[in-house]
Each structure stands twice: as C-alpha cells, then as structure tokens.
N, C-alpha and C positions, 0 to 999 in steps of 0.2 A: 504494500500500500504506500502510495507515495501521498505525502502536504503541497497542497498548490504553493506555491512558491510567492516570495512576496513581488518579483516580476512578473507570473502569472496576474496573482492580486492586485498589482497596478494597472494592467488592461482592462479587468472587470472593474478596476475603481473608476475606471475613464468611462464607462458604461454607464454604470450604473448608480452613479455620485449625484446626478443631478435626480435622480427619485428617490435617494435613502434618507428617511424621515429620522432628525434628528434632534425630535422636540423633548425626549425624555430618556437624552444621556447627560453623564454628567461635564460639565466644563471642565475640560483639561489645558492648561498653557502648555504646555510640552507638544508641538508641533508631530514630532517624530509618534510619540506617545499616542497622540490623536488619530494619526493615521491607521495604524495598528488597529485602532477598535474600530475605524470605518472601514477595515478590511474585515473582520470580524460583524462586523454589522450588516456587509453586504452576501456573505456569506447564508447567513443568519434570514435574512429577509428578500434577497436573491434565489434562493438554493434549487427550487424547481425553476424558474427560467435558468438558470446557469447550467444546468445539467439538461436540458430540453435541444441550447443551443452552442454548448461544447463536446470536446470528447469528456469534462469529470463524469465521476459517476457521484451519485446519492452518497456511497460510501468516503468518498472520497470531499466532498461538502461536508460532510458530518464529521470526519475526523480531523477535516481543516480548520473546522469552527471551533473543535475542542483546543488544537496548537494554538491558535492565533489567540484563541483566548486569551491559556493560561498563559504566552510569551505576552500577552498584554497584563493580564494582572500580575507576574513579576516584576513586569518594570515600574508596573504602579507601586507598588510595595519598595523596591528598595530607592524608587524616589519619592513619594511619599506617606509609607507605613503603612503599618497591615490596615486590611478592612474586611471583618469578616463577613461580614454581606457579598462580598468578591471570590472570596472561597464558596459561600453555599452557593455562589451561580454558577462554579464551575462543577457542584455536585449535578444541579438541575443539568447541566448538561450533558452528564455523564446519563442520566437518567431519561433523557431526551434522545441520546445516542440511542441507548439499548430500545425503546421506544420505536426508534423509528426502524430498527434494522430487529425487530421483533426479536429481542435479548440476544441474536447472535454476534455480539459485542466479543472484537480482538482484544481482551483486557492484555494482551501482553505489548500490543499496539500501543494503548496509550499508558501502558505503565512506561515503554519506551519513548514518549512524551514526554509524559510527565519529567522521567530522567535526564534525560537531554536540556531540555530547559532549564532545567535547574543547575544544569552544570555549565549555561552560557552555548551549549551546542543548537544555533538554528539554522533551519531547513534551506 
C-alpha cells in the first residue's frame, strides 16, 4: 500500500482548494502547518470524487487520511503542545478506516505509520 505523496497532494490541492469548506477548522499561523491539514481535508471530503477520477483507490484515500493526519497532529504538538481532542480524532479515524473497509483494516499498515512518523520518517 503506498500514501499519496505530498506532490501527489499538491495536484489534488490545485483541484480541489477552491470547494474545500473551511468554516470549522481551526486557525493555524504556520503556513506549512496549514497546508498539511488542507491536504488532509481534501482527502477527507474529496475521497469519492478522487478515486472516481484517478488511478487511488478507496484504500489508498483512507490510509492517506490517517498519515496526513497524524504527520499533521505531530507537528501541531511539538509546535504547539498536546491537544487531546487531536489524539481522539485520530482514534475516530482509525474507526472510520475499519468502517469503511468493513474491519478488514492493515493494522500492521498503520502501526507502520504511526512509526515512521514518529521517528520524522515521511512519505
């Protein structure tokens, strides 16, 4: 399983930037920071037209949303401290994965997420 890439991410951001509704995120000054979640955003609220009009698949939007997440909530954390409201959203997506891909969820997939991220290793 491969993470769409954040040059992938930049194509679909150029798509699909001017319809992603951004009334009830939060204000980030971190530029780089911000982008990151409106790749994550678009993911998120894109995912059937993105996979209707590329080669991703389903799986491949659902595992994307989880990286891009959490490489967004770490860098929110060691720039501006934990928030556990940020953790239980990455649980809800963990449960949103299994969800959508009716529990046949690669937990070894994003346990190697999870890992990588945390050790500064991105996609």
């Amino acid at each position: 399983m491969k993470i769409i890439t954040r040059d992938q991410l930049e194509q679909l951001f150029q798509i699909f930037q001017p319809k992603l509704d951004l009334t009830n995120i939060i204000t980030i000054v971190d530029e780089d920071l911000e982008k990151v979640l409106h790749y994550f955003l678009i993911l998120k609220e894109f995912g059937q037209e993105i996979t209707a009009g590329s080669p991703f698949t389903t799986e491949q939007i659902l595992y994307s949303q989880y990286y891009w997440y959490v490489y967004f909530k770490n860098q929110y954390f060691s720039k501006y401290g934990y928030d556990a409201g940020m953790d239980q959203q990455a649980f809800k997506l963990i449960e949103h994965i299994a969800y959508e891909l009716n529990d046949e969820v690669n937990w070894d997939f994003l346990e190697q997420i999870t890992n990588d991220l945390e050790t500064g290793h991105e996609c």
